[in-house]
C-alpha positions in Angstrom: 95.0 95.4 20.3 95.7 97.9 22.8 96.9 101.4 21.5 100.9 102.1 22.5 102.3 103.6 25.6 101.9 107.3 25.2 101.8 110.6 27.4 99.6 110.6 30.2 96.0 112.9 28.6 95.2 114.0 32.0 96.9 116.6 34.9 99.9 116.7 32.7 103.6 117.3 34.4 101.2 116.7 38.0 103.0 114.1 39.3 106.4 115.5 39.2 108.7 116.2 42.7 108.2 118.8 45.0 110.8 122.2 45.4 112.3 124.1 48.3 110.4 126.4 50.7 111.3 127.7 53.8 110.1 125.7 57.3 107.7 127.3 59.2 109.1 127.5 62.6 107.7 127.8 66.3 107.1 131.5 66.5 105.9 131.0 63.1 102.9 128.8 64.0 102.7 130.7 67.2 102.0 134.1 64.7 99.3 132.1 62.5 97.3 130.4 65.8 98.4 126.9 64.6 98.3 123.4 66.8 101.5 122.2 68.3 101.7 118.5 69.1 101.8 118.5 72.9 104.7 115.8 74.2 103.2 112.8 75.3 100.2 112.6 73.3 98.3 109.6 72.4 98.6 108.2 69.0 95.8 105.0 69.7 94.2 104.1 66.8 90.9 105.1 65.9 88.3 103.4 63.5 87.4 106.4 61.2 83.4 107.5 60.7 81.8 106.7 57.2 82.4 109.2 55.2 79.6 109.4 52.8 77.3 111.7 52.7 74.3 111.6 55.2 76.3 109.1 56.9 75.6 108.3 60.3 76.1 105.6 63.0 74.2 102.4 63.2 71.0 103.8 64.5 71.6 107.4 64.8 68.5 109.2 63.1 69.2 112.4 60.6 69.1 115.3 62.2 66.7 118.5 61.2 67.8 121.9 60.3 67.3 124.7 62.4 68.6 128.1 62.6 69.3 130.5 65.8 70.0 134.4 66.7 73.8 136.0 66.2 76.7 135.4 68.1 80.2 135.0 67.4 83.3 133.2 69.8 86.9 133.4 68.6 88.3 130.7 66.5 90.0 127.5 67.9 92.1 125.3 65.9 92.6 121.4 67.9 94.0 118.9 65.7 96.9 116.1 66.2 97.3 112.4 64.9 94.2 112.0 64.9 92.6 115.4 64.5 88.8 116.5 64.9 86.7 119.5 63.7 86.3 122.3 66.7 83.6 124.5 66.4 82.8 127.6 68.0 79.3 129.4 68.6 78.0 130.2 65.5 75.0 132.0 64.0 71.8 131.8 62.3 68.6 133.7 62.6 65.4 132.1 64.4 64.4 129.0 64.0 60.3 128.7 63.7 58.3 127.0 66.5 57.3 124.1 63.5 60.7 123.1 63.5 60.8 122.7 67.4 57.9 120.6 67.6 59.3 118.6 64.8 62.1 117.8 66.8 60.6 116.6 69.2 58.9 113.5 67.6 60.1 110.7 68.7 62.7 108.9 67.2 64.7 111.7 66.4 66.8 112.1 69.6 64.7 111.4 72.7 63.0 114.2 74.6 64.1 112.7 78.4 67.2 114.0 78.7 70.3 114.0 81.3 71.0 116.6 82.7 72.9 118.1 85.8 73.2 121.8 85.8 70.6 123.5 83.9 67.4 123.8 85.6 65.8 125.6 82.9 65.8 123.2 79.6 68.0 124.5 76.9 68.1 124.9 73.3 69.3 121.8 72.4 67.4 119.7 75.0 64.2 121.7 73.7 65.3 121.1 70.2 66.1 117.0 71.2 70.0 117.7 70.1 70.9 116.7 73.8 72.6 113.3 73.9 72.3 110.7 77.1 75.3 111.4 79.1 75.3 107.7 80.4 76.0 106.5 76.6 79.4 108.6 76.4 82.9 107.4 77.7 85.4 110.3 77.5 89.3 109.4 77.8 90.8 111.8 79.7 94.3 110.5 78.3 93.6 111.1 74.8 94.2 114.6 74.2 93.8 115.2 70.8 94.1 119.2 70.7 94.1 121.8 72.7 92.7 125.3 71.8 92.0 128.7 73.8 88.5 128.0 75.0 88.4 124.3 74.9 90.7 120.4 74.5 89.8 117.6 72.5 89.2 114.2 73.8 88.6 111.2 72.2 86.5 108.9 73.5 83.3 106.6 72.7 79.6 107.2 72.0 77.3 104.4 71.6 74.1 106.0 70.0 70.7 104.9 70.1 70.4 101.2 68.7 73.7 100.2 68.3 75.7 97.2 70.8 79.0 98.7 70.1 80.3 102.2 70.6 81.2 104.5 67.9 84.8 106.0 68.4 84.4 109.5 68.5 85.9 113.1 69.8 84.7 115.1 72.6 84.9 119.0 72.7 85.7 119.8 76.1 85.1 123.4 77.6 87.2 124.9 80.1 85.1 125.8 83.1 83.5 122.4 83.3 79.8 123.6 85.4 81.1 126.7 86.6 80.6 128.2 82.9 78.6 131.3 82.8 75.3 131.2 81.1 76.6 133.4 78.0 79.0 131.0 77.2 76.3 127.9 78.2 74.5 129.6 75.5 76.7 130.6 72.5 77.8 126.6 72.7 74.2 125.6 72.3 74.5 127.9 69.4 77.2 126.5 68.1 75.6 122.9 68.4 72.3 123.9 66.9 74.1 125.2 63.6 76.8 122.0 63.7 74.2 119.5 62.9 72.6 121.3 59.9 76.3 120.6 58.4 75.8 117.4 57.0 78.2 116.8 53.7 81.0 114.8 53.1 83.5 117.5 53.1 82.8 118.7 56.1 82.9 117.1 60.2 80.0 116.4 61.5 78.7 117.4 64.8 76.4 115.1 66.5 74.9 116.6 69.7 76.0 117.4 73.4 76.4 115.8 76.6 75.9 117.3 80.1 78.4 115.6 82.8 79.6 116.5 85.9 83.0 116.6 85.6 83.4 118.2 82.3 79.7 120.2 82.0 78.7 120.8 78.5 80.3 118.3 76.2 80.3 118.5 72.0 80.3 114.9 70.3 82.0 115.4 67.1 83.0 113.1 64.2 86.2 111.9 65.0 88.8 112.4 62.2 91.8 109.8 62.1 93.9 111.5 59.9 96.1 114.9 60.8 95.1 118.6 60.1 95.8 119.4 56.0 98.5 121.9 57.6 100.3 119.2 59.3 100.4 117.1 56.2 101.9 119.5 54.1 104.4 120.2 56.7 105.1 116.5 56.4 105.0 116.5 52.6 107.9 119.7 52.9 110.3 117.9 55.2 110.0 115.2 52.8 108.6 112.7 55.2 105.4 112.2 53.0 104.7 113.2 48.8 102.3 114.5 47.9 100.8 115.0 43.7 99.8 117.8 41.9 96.9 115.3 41.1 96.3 114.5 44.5 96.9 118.5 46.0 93.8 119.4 43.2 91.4 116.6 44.9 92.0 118.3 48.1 91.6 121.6 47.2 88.4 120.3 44.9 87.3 118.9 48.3 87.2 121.6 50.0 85.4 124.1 47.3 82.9 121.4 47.2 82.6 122.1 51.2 82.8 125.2 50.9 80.0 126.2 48.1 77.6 123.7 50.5 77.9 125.8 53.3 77.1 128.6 51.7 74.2 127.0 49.9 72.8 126.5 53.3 71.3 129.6 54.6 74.4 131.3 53.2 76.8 130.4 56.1 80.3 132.1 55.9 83.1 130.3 57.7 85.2 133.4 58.7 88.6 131.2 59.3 89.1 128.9 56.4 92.9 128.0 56.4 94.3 124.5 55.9 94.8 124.0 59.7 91.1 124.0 59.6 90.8 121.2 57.1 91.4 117.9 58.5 92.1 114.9 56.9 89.2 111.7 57.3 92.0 108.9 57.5 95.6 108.4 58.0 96.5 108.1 54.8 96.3 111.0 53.4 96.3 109.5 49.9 93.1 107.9 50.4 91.2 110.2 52.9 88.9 112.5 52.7 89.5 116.7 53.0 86.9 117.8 55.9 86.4 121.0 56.7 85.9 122.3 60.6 86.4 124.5 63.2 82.8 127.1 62.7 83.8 128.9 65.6 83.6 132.7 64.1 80.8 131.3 61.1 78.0 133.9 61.0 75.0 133.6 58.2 74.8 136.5 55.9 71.0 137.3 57.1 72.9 137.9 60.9 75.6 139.9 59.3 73.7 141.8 57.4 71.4 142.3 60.9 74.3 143.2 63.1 76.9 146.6 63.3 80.2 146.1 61.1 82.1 146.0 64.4 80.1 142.5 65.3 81.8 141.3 62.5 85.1 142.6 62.8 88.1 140.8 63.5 87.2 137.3 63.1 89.2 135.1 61.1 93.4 134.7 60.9 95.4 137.8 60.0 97.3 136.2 56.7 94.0 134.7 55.8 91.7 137.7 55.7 90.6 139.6 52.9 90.7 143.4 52.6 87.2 144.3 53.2 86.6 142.5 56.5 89.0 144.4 58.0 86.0 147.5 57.3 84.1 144.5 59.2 82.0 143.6 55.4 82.1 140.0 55.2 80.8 137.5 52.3 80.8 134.5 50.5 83.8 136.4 48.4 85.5 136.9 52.0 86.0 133.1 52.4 86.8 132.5 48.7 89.8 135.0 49.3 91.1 132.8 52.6 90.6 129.9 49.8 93.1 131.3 47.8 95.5 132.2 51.1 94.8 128.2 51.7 95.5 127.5 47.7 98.8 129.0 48.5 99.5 126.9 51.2 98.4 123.6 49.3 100.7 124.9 46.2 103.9 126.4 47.9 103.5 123.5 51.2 104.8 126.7 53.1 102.9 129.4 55.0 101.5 132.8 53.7 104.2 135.7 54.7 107.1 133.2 56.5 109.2 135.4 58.2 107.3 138.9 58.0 106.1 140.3 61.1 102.7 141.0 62.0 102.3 144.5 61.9 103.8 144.4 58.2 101.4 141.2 57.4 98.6 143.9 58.6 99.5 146.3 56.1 99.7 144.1 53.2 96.9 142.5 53.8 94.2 145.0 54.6 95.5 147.9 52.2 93.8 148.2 49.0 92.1 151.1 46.6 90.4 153.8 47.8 88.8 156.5 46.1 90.4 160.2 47.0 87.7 162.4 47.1 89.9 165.6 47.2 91.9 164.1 44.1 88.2 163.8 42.2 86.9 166.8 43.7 89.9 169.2 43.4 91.5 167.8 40.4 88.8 166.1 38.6 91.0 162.6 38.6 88.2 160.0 38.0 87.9 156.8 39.9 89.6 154.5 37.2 92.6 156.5 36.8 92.8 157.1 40.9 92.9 153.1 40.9 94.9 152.8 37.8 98.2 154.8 39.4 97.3 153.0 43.0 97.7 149.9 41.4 101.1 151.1 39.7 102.5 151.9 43.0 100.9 149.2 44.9 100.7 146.2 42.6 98.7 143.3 43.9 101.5 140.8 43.8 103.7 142.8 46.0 100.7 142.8 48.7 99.5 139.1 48.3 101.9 135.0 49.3 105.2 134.7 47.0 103.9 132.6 44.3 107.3 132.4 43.4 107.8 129.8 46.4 105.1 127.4 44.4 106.4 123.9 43.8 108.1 122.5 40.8 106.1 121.8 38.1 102.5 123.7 39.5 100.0 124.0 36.8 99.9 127.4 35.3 96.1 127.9 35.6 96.2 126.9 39.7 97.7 130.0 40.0 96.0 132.0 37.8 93.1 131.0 39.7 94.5 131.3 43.1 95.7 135.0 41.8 91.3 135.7 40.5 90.4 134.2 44.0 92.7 136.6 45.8 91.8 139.9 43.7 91.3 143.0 45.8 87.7 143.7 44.9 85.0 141.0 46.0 83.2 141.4 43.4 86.0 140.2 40.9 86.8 136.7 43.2 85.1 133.7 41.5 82.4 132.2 43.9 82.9 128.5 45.3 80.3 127.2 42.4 82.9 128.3 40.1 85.7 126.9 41.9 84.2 123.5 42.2 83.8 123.6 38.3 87.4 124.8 37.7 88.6 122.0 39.5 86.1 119.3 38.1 87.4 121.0 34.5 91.6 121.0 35.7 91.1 117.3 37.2 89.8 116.3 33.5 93.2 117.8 32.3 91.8 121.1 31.2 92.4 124.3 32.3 89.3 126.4 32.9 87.5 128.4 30.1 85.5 130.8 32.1 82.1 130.4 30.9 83.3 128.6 27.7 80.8 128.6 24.2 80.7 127.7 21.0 83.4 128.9 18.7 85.3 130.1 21.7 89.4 130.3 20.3 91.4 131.4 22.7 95.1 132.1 21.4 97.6 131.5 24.3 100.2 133.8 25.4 104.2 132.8 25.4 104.5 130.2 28.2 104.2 126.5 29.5 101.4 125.7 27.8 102.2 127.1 24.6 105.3 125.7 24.7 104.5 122.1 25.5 102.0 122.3 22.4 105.1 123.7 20.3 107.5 121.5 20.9 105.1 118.1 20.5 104.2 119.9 17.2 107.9 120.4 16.2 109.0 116.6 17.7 108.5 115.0 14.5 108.9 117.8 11.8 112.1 116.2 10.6 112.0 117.1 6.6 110.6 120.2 7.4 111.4 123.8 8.6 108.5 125.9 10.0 107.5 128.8 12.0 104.7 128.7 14.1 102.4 131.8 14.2 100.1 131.2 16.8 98.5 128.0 18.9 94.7 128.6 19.9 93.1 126.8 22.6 89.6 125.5 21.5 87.1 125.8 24.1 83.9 124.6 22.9 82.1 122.6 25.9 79.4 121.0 23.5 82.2 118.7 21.7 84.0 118.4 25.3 81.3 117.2 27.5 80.0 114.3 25.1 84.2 113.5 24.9 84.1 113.0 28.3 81.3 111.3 29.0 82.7 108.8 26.0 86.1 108.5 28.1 84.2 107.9 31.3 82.3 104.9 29.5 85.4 103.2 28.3 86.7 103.6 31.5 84.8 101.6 33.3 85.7 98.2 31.4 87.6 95.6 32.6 90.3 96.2 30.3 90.9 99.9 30.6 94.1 100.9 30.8 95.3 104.8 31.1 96.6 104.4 27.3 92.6 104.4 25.9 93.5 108.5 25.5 96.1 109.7 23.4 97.4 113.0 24.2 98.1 114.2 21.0 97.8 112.8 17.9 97.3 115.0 14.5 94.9 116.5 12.2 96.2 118.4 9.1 93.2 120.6 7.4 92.7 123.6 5.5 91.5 127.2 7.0 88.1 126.6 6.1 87.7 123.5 7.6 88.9 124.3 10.5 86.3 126.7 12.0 84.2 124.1 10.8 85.9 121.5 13.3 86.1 124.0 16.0 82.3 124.4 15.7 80.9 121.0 14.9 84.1 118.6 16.1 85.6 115.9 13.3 82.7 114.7 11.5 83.3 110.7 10.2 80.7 111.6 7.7 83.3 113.4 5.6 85.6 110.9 5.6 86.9 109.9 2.1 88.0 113.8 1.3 92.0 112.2 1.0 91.7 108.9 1.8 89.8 105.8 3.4 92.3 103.2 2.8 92.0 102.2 6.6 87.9 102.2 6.9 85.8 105.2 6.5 86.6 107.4 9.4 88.2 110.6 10.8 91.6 110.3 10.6 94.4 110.8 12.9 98.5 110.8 12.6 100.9 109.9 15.6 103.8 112.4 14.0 102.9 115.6 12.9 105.0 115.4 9.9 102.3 112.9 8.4 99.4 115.4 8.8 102.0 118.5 7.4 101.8 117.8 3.6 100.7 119.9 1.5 97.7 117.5 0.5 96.3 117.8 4.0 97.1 120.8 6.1 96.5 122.6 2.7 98.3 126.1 2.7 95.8 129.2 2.5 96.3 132.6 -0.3 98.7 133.4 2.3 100.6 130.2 2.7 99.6 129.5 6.0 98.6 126.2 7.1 96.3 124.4 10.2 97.1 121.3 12.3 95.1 120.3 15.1 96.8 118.9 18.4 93.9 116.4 19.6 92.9 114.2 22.4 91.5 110.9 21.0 90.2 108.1 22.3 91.6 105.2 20.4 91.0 102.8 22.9 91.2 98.5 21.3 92.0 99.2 17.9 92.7 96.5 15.1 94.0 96.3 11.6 91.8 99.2 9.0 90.1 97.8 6.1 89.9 99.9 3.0 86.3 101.8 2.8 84.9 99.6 6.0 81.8 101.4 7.2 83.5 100.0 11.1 86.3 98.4 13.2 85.6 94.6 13.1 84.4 92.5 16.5 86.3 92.7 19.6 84.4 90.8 21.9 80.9 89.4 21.5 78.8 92.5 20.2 81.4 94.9 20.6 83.3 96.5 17.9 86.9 97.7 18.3 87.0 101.5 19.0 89.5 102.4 16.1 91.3 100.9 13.3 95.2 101.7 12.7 97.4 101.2 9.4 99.5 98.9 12.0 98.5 97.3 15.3 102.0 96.5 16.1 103.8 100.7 15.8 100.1 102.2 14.8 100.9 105.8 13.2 97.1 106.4 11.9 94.4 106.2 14.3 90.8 105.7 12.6 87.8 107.0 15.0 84.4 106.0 14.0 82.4 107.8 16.6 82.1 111.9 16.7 83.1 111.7 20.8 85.9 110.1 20.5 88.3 113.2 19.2 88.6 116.8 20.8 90.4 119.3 18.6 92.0 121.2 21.8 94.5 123.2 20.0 94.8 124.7 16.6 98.4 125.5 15.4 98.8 127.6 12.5 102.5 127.6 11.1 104.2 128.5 7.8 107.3 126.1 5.8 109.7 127.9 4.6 
């Protein structure tokens, strides 16, 4: 029997409609460097890349890593219908001569190359990233973006060992041959660090062609879907919808980007915005966030190496984070424009609409600084210096109107956006913890910080307290209470093994979203319920009231049930304990009194979990210690 139709466990309130911002308009794009669609632009249809990881085409080898000295070139954002990643020169530090004569085994990318400029070979012919010129066909019609230093073309490639071309986008300098050698140079270092940036989540660059009408040519994934921005333009003028369910992939997408590229040699991306995020299909239900544009991306080693005026001034105004405007960039300094783009993905509106740039300026770059005359003079210490800043400057006068969030936003995506955003580096989250904050809220959970055993966490007034409350109160007809305080349980060594249980059932044929219900009850007394919040509902102690349906934990669809006195059992102080739990009840059937187990379901499997009636079940049965998470504890009092 299949368990009745009951709240949704996971992303709760996600999928509900979106509010009212205000439009961005022309000067505003204009202000944040963002593509306009050009009139008269192609919308052909292109057949998208593979996106999977590693993913290549048909007979186009894996390229090698390699590394190469500082430089930075302004940011360019080119994306349209079908958008694709622009990058800009880039840095590393020196690659070792191992690695060049690596590359240049055969098989890799050939080491007789076209070429019809350069009479000294270059970086990436030396290094084998140069592609045959006579395998590329650029349409010179297809403009897919335009930018300050280059367009976008799209095109075909046909690499080594396929028939048919590959469809994709060609980065186009201005200048054609007549480029100087600097700039010949920094795009050669932008290629070199392109192809080390091989992940899902972000475009892939595959190498450059040298021809004589255009010189120097970038052959990029080609990206059929439009830039992130675009789409939630769409999504505002009502045009497209977008979920809170579906908003949390993307923004888990690009976190998962993001902490890869700075796994690898610690690259930052300087510019992270959603107009930098393109979409891998036209459907942007179904495709694939990609980051791009690595036009101002330095490594840490190279920023570390270079003045702070090097790394000055790269990046979007509304996007950047305090301290780079002192020209100190990190990992931290991308995870604030995260939480500018968070904004974005949460509001569908821009950062600062209508607020010119010179006041953008000062509310984005001002933050604490220590008075040295005050601690000198007056003896006023550091913390109470940033103490009565902070009173006169709080943060969320200085940071995006949250207020212009969406209906129905999860409270803990903008308490995370608001950590991400914090004034202070060293108090953002890093992208590690971002990807697990998502994996946690797309599991229906807010994040626990580190999370441990034990770990009780009494909310605060609010949404989540309240929704708690009132499915407590729903059913409390013949009684009068007053609830004291709701504690979220955090304890990741009971939630892990129930997720890995849900995951399981999940997977069989007849899975439905009703295998979770979201809650049902558990009366106990005080003592008992540290226990549970420790060690989970053990079956083995079944029997303590009752085992009239088999010889389980025990669970109540109305609260009411689990509220007598026999069960939630009232301490010295006449305070009582209910649990608010996600179960897993799955196929159940009819409970048998003392039964050690459901009966058969289907060959050698047993039904999950037993009820008192399989046609209006109130009593769930679970025979399996992963099958229940106690996630809140409400302690109330009857009067």
């Amino acid at each position: 029997m299949r368990p009745p139709t009951a709240p949704a466990a996971t992303l709760p309130d996600f999928e509900a409609g979106v509010g009212k911002t205000k439009h961005a308009t022309q000067r505003d794009m204009a202000l944040y460097d963002l593509p306009f669609a050009k009139p008269g632009m192609p919308n052909s249809a292109h057949l998208p890349l593979a996106p999977e990881e590693n993913s290549f085409p048909a007979g186009m080898p894996a390229g090698r890593i390699f590394s190469v000295p500082s430089v930075s070139l302004e940011p360019q954002v080119l994306s349209h219908n079908h958008a694709t990643a622009i990058f800009g020169s880039t840095s590393t530090v020196d690659e070792s001569e191992s690695d060049r004569e690596d590359q240049d085994q055969e098989g890799v990318f050939p080491k007789k190359i076209l070429t019809t400029q350069t009479s000294q070979p270059g970086r990436a012919q030396q290094q084998g990233l140069q592609l045959e010129a006579s395998r590329a066909s650029i349409d010179s019609s297809c403009i897919l973006g335009s930018g300050t230093f280059a367009d976008v073309k799209g095109g075909t490639y046909r690499f080594p060992g396929q028939h048919d071309p590959s469809p994709v986008a060609f980065k186009v300098f201005r200048g054609a041959q007549n480029l100087a050698g600097s700039m010949r140079q920094k795009i050669e270092q932008e290629l070199v660090l392109g192809v080390k940036l091989i992940h899902p989540h972000i475009v892939r660059i595959y190498g450059i062609v040298d021809i004589c009408q255009y010189g120097p040519v970038l052959v990029l994934e080609l990206c059929e879907g439009k830039s992130l921005r675009c789409v939630l333009d769409d999504t505002l003028s009502s045009s497209l919808s977008a979920s809170w369910t579906l908003r949390c992939r993307w923004l888990s997408e690009i976190a998962t980007g993001m902490s890869a590229l700075h796994d690898l040699k610690s690259i930052i991306h300087r510019d992270l915005k959603t107009s930098n995020v393109l979409m891998s299909m036209a459907d942007h239900k179904i495709a694939v966030a990609k980051i791009a544009d690595f036009g101002v991306a330095m490594t840490i080693e190279t920023l570390r190496s270079t003045t702070s005026a090097l790394g000055a001034g790269a990046g979007t105004l509304a996007w950047m984070a305090p301290e780079t405007f002192d020209g100190t960039y990190s990992e931290k300094s991308d995870v604030f424009s995260f939480a500018v783009l968070c904004f974005e993905v949460l509001s569908l509106s821009l950062p600062y609409v209508g607020k010119h740039t010179a006041e953008i300026t000062n509310l984005v770059m001002e933050r604490f600084k220590v008075n040295t005359n005050a601690l000198k003079r007056r003896g006023v210490v550091v913390a109470e210096q940033e103490k009565e800043w902070l009173e006169d400057n709080p943060i969320n006068d200085r940071r995006p109107d949250l207020s212009q969030v969406t209906a129905d936003c999860p409270q803990a995506l903008m308490d995370w956006t608001k950590q991400c955003w914090e004034d202070n580096a060293k108090d953002r989250p890093t992208f590690k913890q971002c990807v697990l904050f998502f994996q946690r809220l797309n599991e229906g959970r807010p994040y626990w910080g580190d999370g441990g055993l034990d770990e009780r966490l009494f909310l605060l007034d609010g949404k989540e307290k309240n929704s708690v409350v009132a499915a407590f109160m729903q059913s409390l007809t013949n009684y009068t209470v007053t609830v004291h305080s709701v504690e979220r349980v955090q304890n990741s060594a009971l939630w892990d093994p129930f997720m890995a249980k849900k995951r399981s059932m999940m997977q069989r044929d007849s899975a439905h979203d009703h295998y979770e219900i979201a809650w049902l009850f558990h009366g106990t007394d005080e003592n008992t319920a540290s226990k549970i919040v420790a060690q989970g509902f053990d079956r083995n102690f079944s029997g303590k009231n009752a085992t009239v349906y088999g010889k389980g934990a025990y669970f109540a669809v109305d609260s009411e049930y689990s509220a007598r006195d026999s069960y939630s059992q009232p301490n010295a102080a006449g305070d009582q304990f209910m649990f608010a739990v996600r179960v897993l009840v799955g196929e159940y059937c009819q409970g048998k009194e003392d039964a050690p187990a459901p009966d058969v379901y289907k060959g050698n499997a047993l039904y999950d979990t037993t009820v008192d009636d399989v046609q209006t079940p109130k009593i769930f049965v679970t025979y399996r210690d992963a099958q229940a998470y106690p996630e809140y504890l409400i302690k109330y009092k009857k009067k």
